[in-house]
PyMOL CGO cylinders between C-alpha atoms (Angstrom):
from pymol import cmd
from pymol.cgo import CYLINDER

trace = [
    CYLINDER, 0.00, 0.00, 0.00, 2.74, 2.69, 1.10, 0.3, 1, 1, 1, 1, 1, 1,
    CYLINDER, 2.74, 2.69, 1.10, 5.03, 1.96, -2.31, 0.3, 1, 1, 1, 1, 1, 1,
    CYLINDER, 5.03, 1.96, -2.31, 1.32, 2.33, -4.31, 0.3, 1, 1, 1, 1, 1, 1,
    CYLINDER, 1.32, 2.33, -4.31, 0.87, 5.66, -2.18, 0.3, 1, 1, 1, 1, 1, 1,
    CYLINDER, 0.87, 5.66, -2.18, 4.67, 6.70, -3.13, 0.3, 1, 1, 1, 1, 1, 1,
    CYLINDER, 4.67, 6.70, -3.13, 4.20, 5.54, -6.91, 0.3, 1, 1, 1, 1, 1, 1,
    CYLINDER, 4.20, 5.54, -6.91, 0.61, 7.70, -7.41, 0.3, 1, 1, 1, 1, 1, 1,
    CYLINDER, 0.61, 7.70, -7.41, 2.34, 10.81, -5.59, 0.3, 1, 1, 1, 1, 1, 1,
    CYLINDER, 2.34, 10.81, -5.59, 5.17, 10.82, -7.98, 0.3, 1, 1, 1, 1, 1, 1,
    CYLINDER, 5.17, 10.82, -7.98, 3.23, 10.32, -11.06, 0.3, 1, 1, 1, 1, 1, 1,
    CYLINDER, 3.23, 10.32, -11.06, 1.32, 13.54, -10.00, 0.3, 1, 1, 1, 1, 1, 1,
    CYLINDER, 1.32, 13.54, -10.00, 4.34, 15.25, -8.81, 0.3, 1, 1, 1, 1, 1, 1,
    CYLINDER, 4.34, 15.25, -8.81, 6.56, 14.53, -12.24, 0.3, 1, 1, 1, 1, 1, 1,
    CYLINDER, 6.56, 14.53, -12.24, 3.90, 14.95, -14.92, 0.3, 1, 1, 1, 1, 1, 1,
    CYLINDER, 3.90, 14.95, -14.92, 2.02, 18.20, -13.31, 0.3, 1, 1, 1, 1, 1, 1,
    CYLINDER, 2.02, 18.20, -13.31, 3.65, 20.02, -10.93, 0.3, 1, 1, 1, 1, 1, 1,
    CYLINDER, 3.65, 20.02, -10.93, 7.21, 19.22, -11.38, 0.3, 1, 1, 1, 1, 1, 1,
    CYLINDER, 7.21, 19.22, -11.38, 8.09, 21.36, -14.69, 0.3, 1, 1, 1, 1, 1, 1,
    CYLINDER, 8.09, 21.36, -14.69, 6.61, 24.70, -12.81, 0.3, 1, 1, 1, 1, 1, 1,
    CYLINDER, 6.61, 24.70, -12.81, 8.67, 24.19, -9.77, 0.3, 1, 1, 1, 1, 1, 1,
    CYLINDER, 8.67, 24.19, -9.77, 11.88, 23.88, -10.47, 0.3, 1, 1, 1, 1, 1, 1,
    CYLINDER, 11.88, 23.88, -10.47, 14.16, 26.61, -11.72, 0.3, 1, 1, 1, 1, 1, 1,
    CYLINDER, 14.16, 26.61, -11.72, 16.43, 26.46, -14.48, 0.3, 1, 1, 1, 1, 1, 1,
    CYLINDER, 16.43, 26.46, -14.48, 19.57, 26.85, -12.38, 0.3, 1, 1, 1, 1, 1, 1,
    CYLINDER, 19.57, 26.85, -12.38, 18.44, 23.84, -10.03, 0.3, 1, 1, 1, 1, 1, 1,
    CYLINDER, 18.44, 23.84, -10.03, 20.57, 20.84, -9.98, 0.3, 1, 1, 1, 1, 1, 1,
    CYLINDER, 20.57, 20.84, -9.98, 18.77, 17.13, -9.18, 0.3, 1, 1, 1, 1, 1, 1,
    CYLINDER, 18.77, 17.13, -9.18, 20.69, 15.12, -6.35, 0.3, 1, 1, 1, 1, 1, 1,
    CYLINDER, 20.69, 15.12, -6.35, 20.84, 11.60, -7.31, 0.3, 1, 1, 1, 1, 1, 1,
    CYLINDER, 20.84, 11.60, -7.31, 18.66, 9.15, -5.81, 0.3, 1, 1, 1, 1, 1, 1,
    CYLINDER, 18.66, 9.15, -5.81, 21.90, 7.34, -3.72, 0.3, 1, 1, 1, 1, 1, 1,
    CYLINDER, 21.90, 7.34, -3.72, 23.58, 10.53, -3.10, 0.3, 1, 1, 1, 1, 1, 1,
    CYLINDER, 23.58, 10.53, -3.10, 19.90, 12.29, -1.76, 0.3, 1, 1, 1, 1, 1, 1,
    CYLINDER, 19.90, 12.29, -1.76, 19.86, 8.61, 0.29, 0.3, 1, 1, 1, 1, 1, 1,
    CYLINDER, 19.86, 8.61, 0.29, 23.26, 9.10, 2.05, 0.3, 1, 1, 1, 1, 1, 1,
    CYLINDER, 23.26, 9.10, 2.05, 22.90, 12.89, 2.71, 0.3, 1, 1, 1, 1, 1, 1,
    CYLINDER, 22.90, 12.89, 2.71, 19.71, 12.90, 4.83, 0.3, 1, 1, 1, 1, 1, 1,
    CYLINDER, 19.71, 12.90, 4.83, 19.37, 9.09, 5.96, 0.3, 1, 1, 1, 1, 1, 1,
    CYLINDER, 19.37, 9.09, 5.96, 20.28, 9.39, 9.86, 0.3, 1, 1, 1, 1, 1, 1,
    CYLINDER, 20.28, 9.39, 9.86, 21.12, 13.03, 9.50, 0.3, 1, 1, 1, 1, 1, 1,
    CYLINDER, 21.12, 13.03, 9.50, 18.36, 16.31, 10.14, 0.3, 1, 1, 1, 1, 1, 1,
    CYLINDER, 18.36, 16.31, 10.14, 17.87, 19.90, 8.37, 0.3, 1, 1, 1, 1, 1, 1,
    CYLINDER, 17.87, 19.90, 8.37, 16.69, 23.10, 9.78, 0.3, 1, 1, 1, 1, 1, 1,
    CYLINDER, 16.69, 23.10, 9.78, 15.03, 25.90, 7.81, 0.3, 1, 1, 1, 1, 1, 1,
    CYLINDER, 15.03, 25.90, 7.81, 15.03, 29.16, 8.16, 0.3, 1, 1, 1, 1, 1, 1,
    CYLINDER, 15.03, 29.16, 8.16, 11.62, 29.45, 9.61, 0.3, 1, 1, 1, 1, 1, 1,
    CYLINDER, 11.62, 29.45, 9.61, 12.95, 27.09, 12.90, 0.3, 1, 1, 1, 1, 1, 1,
    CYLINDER, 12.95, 27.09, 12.90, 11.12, 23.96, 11.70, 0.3, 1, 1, 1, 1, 1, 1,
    CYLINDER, 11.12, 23.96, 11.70, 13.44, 20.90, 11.27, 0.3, 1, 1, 1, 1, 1, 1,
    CYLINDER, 13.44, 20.90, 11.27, 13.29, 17.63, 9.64, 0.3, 1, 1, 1, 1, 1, 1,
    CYLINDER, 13.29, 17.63, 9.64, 15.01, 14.40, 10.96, 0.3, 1, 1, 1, 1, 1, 1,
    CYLINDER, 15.01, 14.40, 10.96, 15.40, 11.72, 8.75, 0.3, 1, 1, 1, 1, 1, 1,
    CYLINDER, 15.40, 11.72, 8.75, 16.22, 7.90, 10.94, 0.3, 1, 1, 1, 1, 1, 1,
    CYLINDER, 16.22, 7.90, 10.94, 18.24, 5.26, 9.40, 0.3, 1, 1, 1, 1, 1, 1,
    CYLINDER, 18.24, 5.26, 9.40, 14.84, 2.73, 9.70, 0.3, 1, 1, 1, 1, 1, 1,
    CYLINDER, 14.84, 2.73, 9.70, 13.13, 5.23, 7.54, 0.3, 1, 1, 1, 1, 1, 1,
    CYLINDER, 13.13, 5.23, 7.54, 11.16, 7.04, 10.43, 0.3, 1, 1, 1, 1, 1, 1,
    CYLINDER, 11.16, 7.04, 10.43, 10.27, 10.81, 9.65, 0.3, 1, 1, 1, 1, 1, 1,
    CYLINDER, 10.27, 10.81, 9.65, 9.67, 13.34, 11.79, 0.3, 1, 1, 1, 1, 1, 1,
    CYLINDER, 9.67, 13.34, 11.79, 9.04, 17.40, 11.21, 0.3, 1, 1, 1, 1, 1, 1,
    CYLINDER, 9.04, 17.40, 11.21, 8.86, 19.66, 14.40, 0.3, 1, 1, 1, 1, 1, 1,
    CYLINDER, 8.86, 19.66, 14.40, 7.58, 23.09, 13.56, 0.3, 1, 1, 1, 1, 1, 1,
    CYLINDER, 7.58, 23.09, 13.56, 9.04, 26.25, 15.22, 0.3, 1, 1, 1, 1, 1, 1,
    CYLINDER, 9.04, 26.25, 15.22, 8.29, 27.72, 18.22, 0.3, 1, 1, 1, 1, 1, 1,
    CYLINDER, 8.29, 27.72, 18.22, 7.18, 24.45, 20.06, 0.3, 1, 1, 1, 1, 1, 1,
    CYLINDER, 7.18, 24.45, 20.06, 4.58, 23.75, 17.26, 0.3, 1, 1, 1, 1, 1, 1,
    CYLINDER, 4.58, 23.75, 17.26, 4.60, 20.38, 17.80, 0.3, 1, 1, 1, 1, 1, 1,
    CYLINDER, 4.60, 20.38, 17.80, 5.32, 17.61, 15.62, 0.3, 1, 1, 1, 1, 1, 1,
    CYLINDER, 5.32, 17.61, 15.62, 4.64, 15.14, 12.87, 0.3, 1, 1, 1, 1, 1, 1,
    CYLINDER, 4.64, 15.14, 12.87, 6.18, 11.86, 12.43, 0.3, 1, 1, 1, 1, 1, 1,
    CYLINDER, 6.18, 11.86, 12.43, 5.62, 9.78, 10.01, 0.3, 1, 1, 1, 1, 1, 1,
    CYLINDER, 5.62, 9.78, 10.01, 7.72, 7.25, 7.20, 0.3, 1, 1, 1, 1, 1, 1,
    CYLINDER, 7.72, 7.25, 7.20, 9.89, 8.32, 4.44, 0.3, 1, 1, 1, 1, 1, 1,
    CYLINDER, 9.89, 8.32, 4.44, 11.59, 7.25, 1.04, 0.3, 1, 1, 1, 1, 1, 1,
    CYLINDER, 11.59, 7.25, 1.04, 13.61, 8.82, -1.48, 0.3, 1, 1, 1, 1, 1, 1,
    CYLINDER, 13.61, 8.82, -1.48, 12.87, 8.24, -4.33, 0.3, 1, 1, 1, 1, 1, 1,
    CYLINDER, 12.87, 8.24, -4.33, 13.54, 9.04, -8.20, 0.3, 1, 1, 1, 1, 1, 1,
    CYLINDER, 13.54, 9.04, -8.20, 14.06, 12.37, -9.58, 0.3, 1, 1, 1, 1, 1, 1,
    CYLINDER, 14.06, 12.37, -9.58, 16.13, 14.06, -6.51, 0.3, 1, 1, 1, 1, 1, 1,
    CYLINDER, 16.13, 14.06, -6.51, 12.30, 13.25, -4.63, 0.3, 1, 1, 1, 1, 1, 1,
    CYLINDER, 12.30, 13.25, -4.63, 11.30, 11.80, -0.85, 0.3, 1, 1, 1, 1, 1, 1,
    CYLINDER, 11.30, 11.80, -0.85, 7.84, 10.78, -0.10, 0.3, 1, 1, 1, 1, 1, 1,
    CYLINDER, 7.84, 10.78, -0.10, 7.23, 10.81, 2.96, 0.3, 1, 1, 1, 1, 1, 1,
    CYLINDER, 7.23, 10.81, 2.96, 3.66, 8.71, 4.31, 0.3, 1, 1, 1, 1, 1, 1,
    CYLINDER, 3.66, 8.71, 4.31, 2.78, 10.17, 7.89, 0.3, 1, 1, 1, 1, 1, 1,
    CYLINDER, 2.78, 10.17, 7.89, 1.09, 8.32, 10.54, 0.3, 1, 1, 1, 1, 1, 1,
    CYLINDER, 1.09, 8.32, 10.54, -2.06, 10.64, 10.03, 0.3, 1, 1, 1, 1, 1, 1,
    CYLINDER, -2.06, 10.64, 10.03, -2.45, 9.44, 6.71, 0.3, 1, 1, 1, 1, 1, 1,
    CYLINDER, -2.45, 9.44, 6.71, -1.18, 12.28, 5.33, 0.3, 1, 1, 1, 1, 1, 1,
    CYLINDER, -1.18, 12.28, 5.33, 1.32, 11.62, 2.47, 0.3, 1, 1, 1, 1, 1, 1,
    CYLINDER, 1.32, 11.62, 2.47, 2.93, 14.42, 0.19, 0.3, 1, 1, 1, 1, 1, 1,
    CYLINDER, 2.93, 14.42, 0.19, 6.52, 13.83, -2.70, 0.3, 1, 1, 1, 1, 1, 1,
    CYLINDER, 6.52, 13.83, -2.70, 9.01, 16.97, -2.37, 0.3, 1, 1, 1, 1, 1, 1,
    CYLINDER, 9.01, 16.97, -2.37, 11.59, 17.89, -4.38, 0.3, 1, 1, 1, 1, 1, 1,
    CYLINDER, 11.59, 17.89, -4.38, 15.34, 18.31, -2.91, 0.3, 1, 1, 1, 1, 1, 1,
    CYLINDER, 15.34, 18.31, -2.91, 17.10, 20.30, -5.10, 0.3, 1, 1, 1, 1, 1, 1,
    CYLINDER, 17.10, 20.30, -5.10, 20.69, 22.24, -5.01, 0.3, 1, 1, 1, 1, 1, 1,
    CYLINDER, 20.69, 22.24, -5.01, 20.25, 25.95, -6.08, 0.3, 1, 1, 1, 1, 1, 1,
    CYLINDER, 20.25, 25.95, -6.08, 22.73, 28.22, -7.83, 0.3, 1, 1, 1, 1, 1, 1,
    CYLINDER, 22.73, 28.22, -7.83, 24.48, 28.65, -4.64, 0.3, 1, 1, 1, 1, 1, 1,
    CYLINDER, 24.48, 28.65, -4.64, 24.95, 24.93, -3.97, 0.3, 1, 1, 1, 1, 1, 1,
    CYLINDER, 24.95, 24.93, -3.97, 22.66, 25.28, -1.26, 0.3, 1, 1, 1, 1, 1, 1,
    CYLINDER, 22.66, 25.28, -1.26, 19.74, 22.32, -0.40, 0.3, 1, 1, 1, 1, 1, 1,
    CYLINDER, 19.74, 22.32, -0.40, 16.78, 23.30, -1.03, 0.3, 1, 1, 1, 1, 1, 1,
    CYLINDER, 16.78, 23.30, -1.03, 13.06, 21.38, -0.84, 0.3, 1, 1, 1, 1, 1, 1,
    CYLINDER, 13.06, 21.38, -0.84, 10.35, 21.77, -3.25, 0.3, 1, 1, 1, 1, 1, 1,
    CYLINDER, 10.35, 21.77, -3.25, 6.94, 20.79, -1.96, 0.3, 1, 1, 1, 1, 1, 1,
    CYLINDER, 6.94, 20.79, -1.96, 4.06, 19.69, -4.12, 0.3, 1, 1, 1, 1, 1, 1,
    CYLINDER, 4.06, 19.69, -4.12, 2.57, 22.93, -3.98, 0.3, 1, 1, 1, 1, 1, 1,
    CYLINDER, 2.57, 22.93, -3.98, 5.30, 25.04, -5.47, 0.3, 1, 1, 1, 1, 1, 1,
    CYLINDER, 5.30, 25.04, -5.47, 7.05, 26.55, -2.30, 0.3, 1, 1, 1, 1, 1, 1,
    CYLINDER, 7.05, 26.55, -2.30, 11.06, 26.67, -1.82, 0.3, 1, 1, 1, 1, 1, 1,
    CYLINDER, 11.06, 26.67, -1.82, 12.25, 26.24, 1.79, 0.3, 1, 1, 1, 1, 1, 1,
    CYLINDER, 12.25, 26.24, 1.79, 16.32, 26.51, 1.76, 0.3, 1, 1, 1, 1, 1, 1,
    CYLINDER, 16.32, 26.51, 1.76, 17.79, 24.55, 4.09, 0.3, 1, 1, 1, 1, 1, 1,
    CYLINDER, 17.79, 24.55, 4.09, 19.71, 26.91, 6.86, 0.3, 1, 1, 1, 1, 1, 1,
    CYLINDER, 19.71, 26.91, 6.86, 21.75, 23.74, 8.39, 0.3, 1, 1, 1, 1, 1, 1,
    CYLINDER, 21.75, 23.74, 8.39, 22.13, 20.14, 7.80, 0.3, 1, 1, 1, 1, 1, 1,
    CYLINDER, 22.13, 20.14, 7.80, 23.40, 17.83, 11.18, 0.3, 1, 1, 1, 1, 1, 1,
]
cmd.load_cgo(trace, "trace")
């Protein structure tokens, strides 16, 4: 069921919004290298919020200002993409990208860039 929820996300992601979002002077991360930069590792944004990604594939985002968090399951995927199913049922495919600056930068499905301030 989760790899049928991943497949349908990026087949909406890659044929709809995916050609809007990125910018020409965006450079994909390969699938592996994506893999080995996050797996077991976390990123913080600008806005506070930070993202910690577990080696057993656990996910968890806390927002900023003791917003709370959501945990759920990830996978990278394709097309410098994570999916990432969360224990709500909420599931949602971003796009990690490296800008013109060589900085990491994430996509989401919607259109909207979050650079990453720090990756630990």
């Amino acid at each position: 069921m989760l790899r049928l929820l991943f497949a349908l996300c990026l087949v909406t992601t890659s044929v709809v919004a995916e050609p809007v979002m990125r910018r020409d002077s965006d450079r994909e991360i390969g699938l592996q290298a994506l893999d080995n930069r996050l797996r077991g590792r976390s990123i913080a944004f600008y806005d506070g919020g930070v993202s910690e990604f577990y080696e057993d594939g656990r996910y968890t985002y806390t927002y900023a200002d003791e917003g709370g968090t959501g945990y759920g399951y990830y996978e990278v995927t394709e097309d410098s993409t994570i999916c990432i199913e969360f224990v709500n049922g909420f599931t949602r495919c971003d796009i990690y990208v490296l800008d013109d600056q060589d900085r990491l930068v994430v996509i989401t499905e919607k259109g909207d860039r979050f650079p990453v301030r720090s990756e630990g």
